[in-house]
C-alpha positions as CSV (number, residue, x, y, z in Angstrom):
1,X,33.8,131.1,-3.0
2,X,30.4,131.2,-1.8
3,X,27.2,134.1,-2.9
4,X,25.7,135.1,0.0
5,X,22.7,136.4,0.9
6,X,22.7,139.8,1.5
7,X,21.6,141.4,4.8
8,X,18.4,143.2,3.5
9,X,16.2,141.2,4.3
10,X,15.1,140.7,7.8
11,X,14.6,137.6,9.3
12,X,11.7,136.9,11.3
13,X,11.4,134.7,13.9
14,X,7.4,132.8,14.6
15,X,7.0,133.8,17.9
16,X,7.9,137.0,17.7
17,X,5.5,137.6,15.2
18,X,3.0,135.7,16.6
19,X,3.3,137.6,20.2
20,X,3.3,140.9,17.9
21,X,-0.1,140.2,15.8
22,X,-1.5,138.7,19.0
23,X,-0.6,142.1,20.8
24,X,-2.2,143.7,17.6
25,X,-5.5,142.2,17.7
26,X,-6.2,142.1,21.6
27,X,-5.7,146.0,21.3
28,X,-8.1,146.2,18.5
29,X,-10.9,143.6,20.1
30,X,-10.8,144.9,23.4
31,X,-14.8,146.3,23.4
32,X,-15.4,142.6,22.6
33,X,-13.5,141.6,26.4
34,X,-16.7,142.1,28.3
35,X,-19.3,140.4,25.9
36,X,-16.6,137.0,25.5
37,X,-14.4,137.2,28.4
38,X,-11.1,137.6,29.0
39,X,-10.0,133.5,28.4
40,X,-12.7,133.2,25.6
41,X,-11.1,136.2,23.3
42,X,-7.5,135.5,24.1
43,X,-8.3,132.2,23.1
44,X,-9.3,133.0,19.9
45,X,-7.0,135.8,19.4
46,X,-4.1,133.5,19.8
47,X,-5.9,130.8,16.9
48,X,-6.2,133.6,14.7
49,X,-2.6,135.3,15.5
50,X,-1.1,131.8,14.9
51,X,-2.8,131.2,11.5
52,X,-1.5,134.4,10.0
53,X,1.5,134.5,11.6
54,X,2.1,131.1,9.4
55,X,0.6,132.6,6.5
56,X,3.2,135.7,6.5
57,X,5.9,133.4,7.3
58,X,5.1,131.8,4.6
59,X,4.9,134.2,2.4
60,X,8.3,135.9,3.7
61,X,10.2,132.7,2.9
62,X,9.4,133.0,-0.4
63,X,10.0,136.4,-1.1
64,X,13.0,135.8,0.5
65,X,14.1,132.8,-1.8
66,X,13.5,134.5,-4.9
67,X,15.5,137.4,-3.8
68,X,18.7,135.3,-3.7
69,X,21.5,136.7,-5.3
70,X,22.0,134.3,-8.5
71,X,25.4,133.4,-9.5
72,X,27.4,135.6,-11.5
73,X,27.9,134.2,-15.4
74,X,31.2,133.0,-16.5
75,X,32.7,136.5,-17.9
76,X,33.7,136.3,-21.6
77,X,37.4,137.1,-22.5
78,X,37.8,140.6,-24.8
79,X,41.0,138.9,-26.9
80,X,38.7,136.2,-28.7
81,X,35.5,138.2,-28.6
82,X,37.5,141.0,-31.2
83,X,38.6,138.4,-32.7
84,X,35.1,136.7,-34.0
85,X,34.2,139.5,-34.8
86,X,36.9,140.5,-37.1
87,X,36.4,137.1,-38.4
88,X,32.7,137.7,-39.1
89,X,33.6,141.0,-41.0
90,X,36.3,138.9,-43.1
91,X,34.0,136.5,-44.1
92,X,32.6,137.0,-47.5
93,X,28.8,137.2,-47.5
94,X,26.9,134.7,-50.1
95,X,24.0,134.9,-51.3
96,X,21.3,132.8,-50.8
């Protein structure tokens, strides 16, 4: 059998981030559309949405790796756990 990864954590796709931070930013600079232009600032909008957009995918990746569910250690059987320990309470203790 197979871990799998559990359904938390949401994927994100580049260029749907990209469109969204590109969205976010032409919103924000939009005094700046008479002074640049309309070509000039999306121009630069979309260099700067596709840096971070890597940057955060990045990053996501990561997070997302270390989140991994790890797999499960092998369980120990009760029977010969009881009995070590009865034997370690037989044993005599010596002096050293």
């Amino acid at each position: 059998m197979s871990q799998q990864v559990p359904d938390t954590a949401p994927t994100l796709k580049k260029k749907e981030v990209r469109k969204q931070i590109f969205e976010k930013l032409t919103g924000a600079l939009s005094d700046y559309k008479q002074d640049l232009g309309d070509k000039k600032l999306a121009t630069h909008v979309k260099k700067a949405s596709k840096l971070i957009s890597r940057d955060l995918l990045k990053i996501s990746k990561k997070n997302h790796q270390r989140s991994k569910v790890k797999k499960a250690a092998p369980k120990k059987n009760a029977k010969t756990s009881l009995k070590i320990k009865e034997l370690k309470a037989k044993e005599p203790k010596t002096k050293e």
